[in-house]
C-alpha positions in Angstrom: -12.0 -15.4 2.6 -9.8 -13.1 4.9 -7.4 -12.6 2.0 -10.3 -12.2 -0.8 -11.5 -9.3 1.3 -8.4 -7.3 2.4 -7.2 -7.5 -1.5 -11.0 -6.0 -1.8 -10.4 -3.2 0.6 -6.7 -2.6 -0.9 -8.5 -2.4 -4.5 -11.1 0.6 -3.0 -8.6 1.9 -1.0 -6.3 2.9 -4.2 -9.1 3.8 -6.3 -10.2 6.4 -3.0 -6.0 7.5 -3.1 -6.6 8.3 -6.9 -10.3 10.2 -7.2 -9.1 12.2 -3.9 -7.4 15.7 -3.8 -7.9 19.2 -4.3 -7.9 18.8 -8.2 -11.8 17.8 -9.0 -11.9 15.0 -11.5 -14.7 13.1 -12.2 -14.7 9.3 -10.8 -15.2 7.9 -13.9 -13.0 9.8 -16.1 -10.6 8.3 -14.0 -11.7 4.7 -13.6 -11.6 5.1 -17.8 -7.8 6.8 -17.6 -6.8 3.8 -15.6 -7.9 1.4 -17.6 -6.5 3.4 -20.7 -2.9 2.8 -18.7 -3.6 -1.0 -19.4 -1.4 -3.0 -21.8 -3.1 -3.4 -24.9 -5.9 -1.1 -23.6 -7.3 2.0 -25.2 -9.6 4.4 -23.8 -10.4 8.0 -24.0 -11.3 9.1 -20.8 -11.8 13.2 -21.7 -9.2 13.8 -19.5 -6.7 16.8 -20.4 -3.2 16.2 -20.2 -2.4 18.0 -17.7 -5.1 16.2 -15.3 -3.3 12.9 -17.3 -0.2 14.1 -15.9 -1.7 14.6 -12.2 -2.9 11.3 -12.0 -0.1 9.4 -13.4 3.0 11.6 -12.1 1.5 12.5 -8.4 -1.1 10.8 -7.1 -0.8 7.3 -8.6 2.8 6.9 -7.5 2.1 8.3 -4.2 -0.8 6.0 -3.4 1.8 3.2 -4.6 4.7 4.6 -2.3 2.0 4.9 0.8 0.9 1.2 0.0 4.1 -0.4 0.2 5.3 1.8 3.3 1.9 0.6 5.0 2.5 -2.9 4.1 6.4 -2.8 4.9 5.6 -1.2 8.7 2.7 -3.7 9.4 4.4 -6.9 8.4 7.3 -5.5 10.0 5.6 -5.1 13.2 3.7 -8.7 13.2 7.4 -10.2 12.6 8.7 -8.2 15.5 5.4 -9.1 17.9 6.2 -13.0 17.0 9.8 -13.1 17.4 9.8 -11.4 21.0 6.4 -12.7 21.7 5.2 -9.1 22.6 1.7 -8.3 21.5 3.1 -4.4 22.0 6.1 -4.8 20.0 6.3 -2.5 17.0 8.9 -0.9 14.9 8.3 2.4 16.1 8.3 1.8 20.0 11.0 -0.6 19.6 13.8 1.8 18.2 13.9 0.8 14.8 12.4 3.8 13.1 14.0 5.9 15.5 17.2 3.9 14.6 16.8 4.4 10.6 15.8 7.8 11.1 19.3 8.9 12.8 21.4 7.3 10.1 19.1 8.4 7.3 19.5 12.3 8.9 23.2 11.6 9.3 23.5 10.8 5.7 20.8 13.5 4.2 22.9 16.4 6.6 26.4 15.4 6.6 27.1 13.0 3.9 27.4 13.5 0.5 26.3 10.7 -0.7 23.8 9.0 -3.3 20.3 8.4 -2.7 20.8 5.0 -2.9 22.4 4.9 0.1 20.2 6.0 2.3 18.4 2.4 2.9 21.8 1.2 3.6 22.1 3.4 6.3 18.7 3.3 7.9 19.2 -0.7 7.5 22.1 -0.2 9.9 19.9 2.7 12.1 17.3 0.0 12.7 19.2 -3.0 13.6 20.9 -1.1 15.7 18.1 0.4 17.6 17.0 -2.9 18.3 19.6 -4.5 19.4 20.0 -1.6 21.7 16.5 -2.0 22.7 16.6 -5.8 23.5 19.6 -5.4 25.5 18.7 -2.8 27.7 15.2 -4.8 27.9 17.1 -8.0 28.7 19.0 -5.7 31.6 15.4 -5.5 33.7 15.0 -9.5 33.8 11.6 -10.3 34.0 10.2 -8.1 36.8 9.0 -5.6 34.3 6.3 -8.1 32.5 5.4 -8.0 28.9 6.0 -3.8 29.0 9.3 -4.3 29.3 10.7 -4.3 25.9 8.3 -1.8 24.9 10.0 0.7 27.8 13.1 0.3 26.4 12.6 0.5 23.3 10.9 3.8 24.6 14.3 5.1 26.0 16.2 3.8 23.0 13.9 6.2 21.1 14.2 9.0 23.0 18.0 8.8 22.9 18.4 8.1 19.3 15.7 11.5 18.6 17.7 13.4 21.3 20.4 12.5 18.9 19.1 13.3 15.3 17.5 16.3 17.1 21.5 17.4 17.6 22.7 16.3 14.4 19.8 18.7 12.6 21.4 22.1 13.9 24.3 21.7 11.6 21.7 22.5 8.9 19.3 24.7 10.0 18.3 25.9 6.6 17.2 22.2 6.0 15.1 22.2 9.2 11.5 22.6 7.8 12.4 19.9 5.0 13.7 17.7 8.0 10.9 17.9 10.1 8.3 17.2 7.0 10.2 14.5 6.8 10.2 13.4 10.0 6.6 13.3 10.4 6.2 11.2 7.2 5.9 11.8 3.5 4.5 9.2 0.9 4.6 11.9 -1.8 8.3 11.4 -3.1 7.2 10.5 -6.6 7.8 7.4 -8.8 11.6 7.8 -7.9 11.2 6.8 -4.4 8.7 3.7 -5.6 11.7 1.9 -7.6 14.0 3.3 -5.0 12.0 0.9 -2.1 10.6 -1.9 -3.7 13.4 -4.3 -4.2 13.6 -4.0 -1.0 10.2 -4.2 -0.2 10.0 -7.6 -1.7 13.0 -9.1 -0.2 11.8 -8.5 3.4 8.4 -9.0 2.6 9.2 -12.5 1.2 11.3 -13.4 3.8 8.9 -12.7 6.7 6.1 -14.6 4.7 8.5 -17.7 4.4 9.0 -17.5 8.3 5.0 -17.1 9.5 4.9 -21.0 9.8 8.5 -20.8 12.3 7.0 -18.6 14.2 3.5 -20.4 14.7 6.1 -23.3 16.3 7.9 -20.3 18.4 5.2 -19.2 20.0 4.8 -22.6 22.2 8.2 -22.1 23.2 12.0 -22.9 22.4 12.3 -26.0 24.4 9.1 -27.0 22.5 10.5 -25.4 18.7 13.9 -27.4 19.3 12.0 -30.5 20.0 10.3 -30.2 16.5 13.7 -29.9 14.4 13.1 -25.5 14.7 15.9 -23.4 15.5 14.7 -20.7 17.5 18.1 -18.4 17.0 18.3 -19.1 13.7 14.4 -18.0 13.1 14.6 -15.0 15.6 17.7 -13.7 14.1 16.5 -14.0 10.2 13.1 -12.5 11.3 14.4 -9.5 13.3 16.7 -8.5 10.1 13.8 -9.4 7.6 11.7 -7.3 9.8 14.5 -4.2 10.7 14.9 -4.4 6.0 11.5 -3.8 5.8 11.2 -0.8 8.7 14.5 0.7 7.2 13.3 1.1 3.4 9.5 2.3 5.0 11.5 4.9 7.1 14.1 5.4 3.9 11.2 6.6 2.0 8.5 8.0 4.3 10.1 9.1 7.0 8.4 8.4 10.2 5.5 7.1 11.0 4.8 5.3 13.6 1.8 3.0 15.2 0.6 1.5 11.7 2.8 -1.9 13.2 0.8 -2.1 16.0 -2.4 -1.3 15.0 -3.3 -3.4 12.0 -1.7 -6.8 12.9 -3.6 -6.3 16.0 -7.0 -6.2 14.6 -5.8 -8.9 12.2 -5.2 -11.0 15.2 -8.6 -10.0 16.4 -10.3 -10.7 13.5 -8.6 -13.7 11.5 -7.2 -15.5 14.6 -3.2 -15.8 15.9 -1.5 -17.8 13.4 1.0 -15.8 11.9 0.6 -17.7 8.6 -2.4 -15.5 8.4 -1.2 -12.9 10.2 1.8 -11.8 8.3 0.4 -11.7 4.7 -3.1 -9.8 6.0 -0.8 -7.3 8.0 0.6 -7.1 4.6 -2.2 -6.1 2.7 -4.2 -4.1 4.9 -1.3 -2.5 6.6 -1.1 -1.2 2.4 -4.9 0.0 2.8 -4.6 1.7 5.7 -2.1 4.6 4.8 -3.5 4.7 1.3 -6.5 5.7 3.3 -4.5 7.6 6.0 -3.0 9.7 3.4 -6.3 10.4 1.4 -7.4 12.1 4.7 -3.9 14.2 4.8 -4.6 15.0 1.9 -8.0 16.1 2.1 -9.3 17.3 5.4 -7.5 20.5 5.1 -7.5 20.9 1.5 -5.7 22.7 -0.4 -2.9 22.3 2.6 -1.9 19.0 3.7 -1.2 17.2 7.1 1.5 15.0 7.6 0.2 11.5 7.4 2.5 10.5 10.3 -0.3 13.0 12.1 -3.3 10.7 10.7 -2.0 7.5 12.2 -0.6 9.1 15.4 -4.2 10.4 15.6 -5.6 6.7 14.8 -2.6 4.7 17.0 -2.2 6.5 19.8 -5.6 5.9 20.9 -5.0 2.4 20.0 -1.9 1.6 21.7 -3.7 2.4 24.8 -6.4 0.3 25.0 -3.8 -3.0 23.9 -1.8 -1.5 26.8 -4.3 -2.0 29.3 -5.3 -5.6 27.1 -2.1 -6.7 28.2 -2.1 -5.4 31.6 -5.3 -7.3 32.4 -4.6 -10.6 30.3 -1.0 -10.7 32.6 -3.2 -10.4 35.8 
């Protein structure tokens, strides 16, 4: 049932992503041009081809770019929330995005390099910032509570953006494309679709084959080990699973943070803990939430667009607050 209705808000989501814009075009003159781009289907939907060629050139790869970003940051963000067993885990607090974004700038600045290897390097960025993360975490012990990750994945962040920030200066006459970047851009055309969704599929398949693993994790190793699980094994092929998917997101998009911690929260809240549901609904609606969050970029300051990394920042920030203080009283 959960399923059945986030594949229902996905479907209205996308349809929203193509009628929107500052181009008017009749709703049903495009529900007709999409059917027309059916195999063996053939319709006349009036349209002219240049509003053809808005459609199918700009917005319909851009709501399938923001859809598979969304989904790649919320599943990312459920995998990292069950490996650590952090309910304020998330691939942006945690130094993954902030990871992939410094090798990403590294290689847009200084490297001449293909395109293609960009999700190489922000692979690398966000298993690093991790790792970096965890072990400066692990550094506090346990005094610091369930925040404790989250802090220093904080720091990490700030380091690695202190960084990038450094790295930019050698190209100031790329700043303004930088910092677009940086706050998040689903409009890279159908280009960046093929460029992200092999890997899009790997990572997501992976995490989905783990959501049963780490349903037995989350009563404990001792417990895992006693049931034939083992938890390094699981934690290590999640966390890389998880850093894929945040690196091609970030590879593509750029930043934008919160949408890991936001949807598989109200998931949980709504479907229950198991992270055999979790994971796949994170999935889908983390899709339908930037499709949605970049219909308002798009459209609350028409003609001129916001930065959708400014919608969910708008949306999460908010957000991540009142989980904070969640945790803060569930740990009391």
């Amino acid at each position: 049932m959960w399923t059945a209705g986030a594949l229902a808000v996905l479907a209205v989501s996308m349809v929203a992503g193509l009628l929107g814009g500052a181009a008017d075009i009749s709703p049903w003159q495009v529900v007709l041009q999409a059917l027309d781009w059916l195999p063996y289907v053939h319709v006349d939907s009036g349209l002219a081809p240049v509003e053809q060629g808005l459609l199918f050139e700009l917005r319909l790869p851009r709501v399938l770019v923001a859809a598979v970003v969304g989904g790649l940051l919320a599943i990312a963000g459920a995998g990292y929330q069950g490996v650590f067993r952090n309910p304020l885990a998330d691939p942006y607090l945690l130094g993954a995005a902030a990871g992939a974004g410094l090798t990403t700038t590294v290689v847009i600045v200084l490297v001449p390099t293909p395109v293609v290897g960009i999700p190489v390097a922000a692979f690398a960025g966000a298993v690093g910032g991790v790792f970096l993360a965890y072990v400066l975490g692990n550094t506090a012990g346990r005094s610091g509570g369930t925040a404790t990750l989250v802090l220093a994945g904080v720091a990490v962040t700030s380091f690695l953006t202190a960084i990038q920030t450094f790295i930019q200066q050698f190209k100031v006459e790329q700043l303004q494309r930088i910092y677009s970047w940086i706050l998040g851009d689903v409009g890279g055309g159908w280009d960046q679709f093929w460029l992200v969704l092999p890997y899009a599929v790997v990572s997501a398949v992976l995490l989905l084959a783990h959501g049963r693993m780490l349903d037995v994790l989350s009563v404990g190793d001792e417990e895992a080990t006693s049931l034939g699980v083992r938890a390094g094994r699981v934690r290590l092929a999640v966390l890389l699973a998880a850093s894929l998917a945040t690196a091609a997101a970030v590879a593509v998009s750029g930043l934008i943070g919160f949408v890991g911690i936001v949807i598989p929260h109200v998931v949980r809240r709504l479907a229950g803990g198991s992270y055999r549901i979790v994971l796949p609904l994170s999935l889908i609606c983390g899709a339908a939430f930037l499709v949605l969050a970049d219909l308002v970029a798009r459209t609350v300051i028409a003609p001129a667009e916001l930065p959708i990394g400014v919608v969910t920042m708008f949306v999460g920030a908010p957000f991540f607050v009142a989980v904070l203080r969640m945790t803060r009283q569930t740990a009391t």
